[in-house]
NULUMMI-884334 format. One record per residue (C-alpha): y, z, x. Coordinates in steps of 0.1 Angstrom, whole numbers, padded with zeros to 4 digits, always signed. Layout:
YZX
...
END
This chain:
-0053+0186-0188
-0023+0182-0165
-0044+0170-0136
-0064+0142-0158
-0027+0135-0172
-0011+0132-0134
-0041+0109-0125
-0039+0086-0155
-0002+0081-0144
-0010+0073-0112
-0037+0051-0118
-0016+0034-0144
+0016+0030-0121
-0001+0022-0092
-0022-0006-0107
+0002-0021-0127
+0032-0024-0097
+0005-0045-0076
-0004-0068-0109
+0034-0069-0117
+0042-0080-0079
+0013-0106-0082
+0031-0122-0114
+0066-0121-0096
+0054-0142-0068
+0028-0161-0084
+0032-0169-0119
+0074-0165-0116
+0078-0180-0080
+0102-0155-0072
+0086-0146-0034
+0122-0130-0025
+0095-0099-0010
+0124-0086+0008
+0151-0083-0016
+0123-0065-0041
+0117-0042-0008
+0152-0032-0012
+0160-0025-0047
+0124-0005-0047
+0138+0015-0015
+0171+0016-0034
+0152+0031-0063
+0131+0052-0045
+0159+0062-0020
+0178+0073-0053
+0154+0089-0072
+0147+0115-0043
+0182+0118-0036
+0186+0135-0072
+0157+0156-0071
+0167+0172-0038
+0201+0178-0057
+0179+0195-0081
+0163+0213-0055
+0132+0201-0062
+0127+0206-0021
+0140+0212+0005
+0163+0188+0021
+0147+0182+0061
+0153+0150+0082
+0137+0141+0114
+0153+0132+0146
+0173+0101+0144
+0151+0081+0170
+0118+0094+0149
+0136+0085+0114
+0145+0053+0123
+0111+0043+0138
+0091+0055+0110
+0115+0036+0082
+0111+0007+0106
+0074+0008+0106
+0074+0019+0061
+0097-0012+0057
+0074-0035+0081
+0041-0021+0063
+0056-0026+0027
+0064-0062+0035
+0030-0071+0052
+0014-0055+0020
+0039-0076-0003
+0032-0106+0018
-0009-0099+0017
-0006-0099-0021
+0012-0130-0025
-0011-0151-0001
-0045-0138-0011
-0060-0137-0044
-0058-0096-0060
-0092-0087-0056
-0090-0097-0017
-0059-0077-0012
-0068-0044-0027
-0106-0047-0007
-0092-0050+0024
-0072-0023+0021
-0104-0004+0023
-0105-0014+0063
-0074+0008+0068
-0093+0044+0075
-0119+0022+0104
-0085+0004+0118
-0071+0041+0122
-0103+0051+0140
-0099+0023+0162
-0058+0029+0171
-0065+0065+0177
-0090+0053+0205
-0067+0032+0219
-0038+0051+0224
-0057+0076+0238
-0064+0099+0212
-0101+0110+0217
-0109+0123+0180
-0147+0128+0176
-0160+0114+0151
-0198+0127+0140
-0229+0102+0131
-0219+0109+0092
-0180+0095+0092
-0193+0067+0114
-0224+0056+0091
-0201+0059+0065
-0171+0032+0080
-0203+0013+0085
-0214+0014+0047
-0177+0004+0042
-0171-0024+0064
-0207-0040+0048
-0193-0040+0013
-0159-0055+0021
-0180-0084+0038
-0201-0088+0006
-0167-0084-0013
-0150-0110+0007
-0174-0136+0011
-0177-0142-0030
-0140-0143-0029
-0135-0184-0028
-0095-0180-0024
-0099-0166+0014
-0075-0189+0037
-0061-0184+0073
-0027-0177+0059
-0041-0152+0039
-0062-0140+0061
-0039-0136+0092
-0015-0117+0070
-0040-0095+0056
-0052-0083+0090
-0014-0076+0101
-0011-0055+0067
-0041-0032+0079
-0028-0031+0114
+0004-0024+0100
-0004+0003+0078
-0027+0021+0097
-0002+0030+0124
+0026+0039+0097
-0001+0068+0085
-0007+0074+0122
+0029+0084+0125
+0037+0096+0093
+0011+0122+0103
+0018+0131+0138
+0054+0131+0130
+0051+0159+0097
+0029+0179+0123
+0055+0177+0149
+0086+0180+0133
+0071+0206+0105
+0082+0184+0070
+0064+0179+0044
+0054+0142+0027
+0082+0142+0001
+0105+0152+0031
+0096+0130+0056
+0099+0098+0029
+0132+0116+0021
+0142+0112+0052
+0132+0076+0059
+0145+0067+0021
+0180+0055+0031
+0169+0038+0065
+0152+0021+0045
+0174+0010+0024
+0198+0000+0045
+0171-0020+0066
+0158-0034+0036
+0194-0046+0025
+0197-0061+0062
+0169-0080+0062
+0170-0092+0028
+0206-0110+0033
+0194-0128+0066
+0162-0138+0053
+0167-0143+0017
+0200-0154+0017
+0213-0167+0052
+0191-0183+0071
+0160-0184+0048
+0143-0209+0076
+0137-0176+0093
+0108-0164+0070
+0083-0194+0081
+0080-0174+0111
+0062-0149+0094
+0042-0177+0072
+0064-0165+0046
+0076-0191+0024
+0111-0204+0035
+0128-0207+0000
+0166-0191-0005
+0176-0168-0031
+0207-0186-0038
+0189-0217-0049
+0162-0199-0073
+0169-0203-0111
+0157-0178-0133
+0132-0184-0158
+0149-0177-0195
+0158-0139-0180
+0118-0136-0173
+0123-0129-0135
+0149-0099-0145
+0126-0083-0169
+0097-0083-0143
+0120-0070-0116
+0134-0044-0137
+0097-0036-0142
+0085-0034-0110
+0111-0009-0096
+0106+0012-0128
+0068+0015-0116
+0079+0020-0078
+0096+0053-0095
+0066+0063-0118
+0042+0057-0086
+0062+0076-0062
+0070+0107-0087
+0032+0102-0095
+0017+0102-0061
+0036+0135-0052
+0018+0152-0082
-0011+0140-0078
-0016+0154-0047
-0005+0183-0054
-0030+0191-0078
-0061+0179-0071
-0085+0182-0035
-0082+0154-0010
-0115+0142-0024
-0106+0140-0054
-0076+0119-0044
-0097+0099-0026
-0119+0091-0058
-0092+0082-0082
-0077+0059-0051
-0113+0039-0053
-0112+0036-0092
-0079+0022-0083
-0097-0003-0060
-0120-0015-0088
-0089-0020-0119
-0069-0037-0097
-0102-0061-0086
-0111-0065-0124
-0076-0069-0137
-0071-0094-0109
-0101-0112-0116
-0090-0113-0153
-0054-0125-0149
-0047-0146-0112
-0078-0147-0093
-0103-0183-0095
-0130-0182-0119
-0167-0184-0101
-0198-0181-0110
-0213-0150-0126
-0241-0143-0096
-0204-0146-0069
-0189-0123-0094
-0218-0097-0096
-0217-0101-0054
-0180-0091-0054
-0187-0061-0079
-0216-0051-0058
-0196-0053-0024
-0168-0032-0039
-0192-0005-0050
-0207-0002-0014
-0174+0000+0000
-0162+0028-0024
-0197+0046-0016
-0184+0042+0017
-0147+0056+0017
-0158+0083-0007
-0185+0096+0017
-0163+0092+0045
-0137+0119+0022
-0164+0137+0014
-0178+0146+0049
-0143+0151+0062
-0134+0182+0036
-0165+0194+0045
-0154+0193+0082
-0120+0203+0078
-0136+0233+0054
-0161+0245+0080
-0133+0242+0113
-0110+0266+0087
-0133+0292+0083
END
């Protein structure tokens, strides 16, 4: 009962925060991404703050250089994600996000890390990668903004869990202690960039193909914006406290799982509330794309438990 309770959570926060951030830059128009980066770093930097007091863990930082690197690369990845989500239509967004584990593959490779990978993980990524194609090409809001930024999200994102890996293996923390750690650099970068580019010089943000509007000139929408905001970080607090649960009380395959059923709410809540309306044969494509892709990542968690299983014993 408490693992199917700890999932539901998860899956609840963790679909609603993306649907929420969808309506606060689509249906509200309030694209500030950066300053919602900060107040949910803010949150987030908070709430862990009080559960260490609580000694809920152990408190355990990283080196300064590493800590500041890895907030760098948390606070870039969140944006690009943010940014990914505003551009693209939902279903889009959350099916690339399934390129992430064949991106890592490929960084690995090129930054010399020669991991063997066996026939089964590979036909796998391949089973993947053929049902985000299906996915995306019945997706008729693709566009090169879009686009660009999506591929800079997975890029992104796949290094920050390259790191956040090598760096908990090397400096012996755990995940709540290494986001701990990172929390308030975070923060404080988060605060940084949000005055020069939501409030200074606003200009700034085109470079990014971000849209270029100030904070200071946005009116609020009869207190709407507020209650969304307030929203959103109260989900960036149930996700994280979720997340942390979760894993530890269910198998990484299991994790995996409820991560894809994530994949398809967030497509079919997306579809229902932003994305364009097509035709129910593109539809049925989509759904059919999604479902080889899940088949995919789920095999590819399945064969690696087996592997990390049999290299234990």
């Amino acid at each position: 009962m408490s693992v199917i309770l700890a999932a539901a959570f998860n899956i609840l926060s963790s679909v609603s925060i993306i649907l929420v951030n969808k309506q606060l830059a689509s249906a509200c128009g309030f694209d500030f991404i950066l300053t919602m980066l900060f107040l949910n770093f803010l949150t987030t930097a908070s709430l862990l703050e009080c559960l260490a007091k609580l000694r809920w863990f152990e408190k355990k930082h990283l080196p300064n250089r590493d800590r500041w690197i890895v907030a760098g690369m948390a606070l870039s990845t969140v944006l690009l994600n943010n940014c990914s989500n505003e551009a693209n239509s939902v279903g889009f967004y959350q099916i690339t996000k399934l390129l992430i584990i064949p991106t890592v593959m490929g960084l690995e490779r090129l930054q010399g890390r020669h991991v063997v990978y066996t026939d089964r993980v590979i036909l796998s990524i391949v089973v993947t990668g053929i049902g985000v194609a299906l996915a995306t090409v019945s997706d008729f809001e693709v566009n090169v903004r879009g686009s660009i930024l999506a591929l800079m999200s997975i890029i992104s994102t796949a290094q920050y869990q390259i790191w956040q890996g090598s760096k908990q293996h090397e400096h012996g923390v755990t995940a709540t202690q290494i986001t701990y750690s990172v929390a308030w650099p975070q923060s404080l970068a988060g605060m940084v960039c949000s005055l020069l580019a939501d409030v200074w010089v606003p200009q700034v943000k085109a470079l990014f193909l971000m849209r270029p509007s100030s904070l200071l000139e946005h009116k609020l929408s009869d207190k709407g914006d507020l209650y969304w905001i307030a929203l959103c970080n109260i989900l960036a607090v149930c996700t994280n406290i979720s997340v942390y649960g979760l894993i530890g009380k269910t198998s990484p395959v299991t994790y995996q799982v409820i991560g894809q059923l994530k994949t398809v709410l967030v497509v079919a809540f997306g579809y229902v509330f932003f994305d364009v309306r097509v035709p129910l044969r593109w539809l049925l494509l989509r759904l059919a794309g999604v479902a080889v892709a899940i088949v995919g990542v789920i095999s590819y968690a399945i064969t690696k438990n087996i592997e990390t299983k049999t290299k234990k014993s």
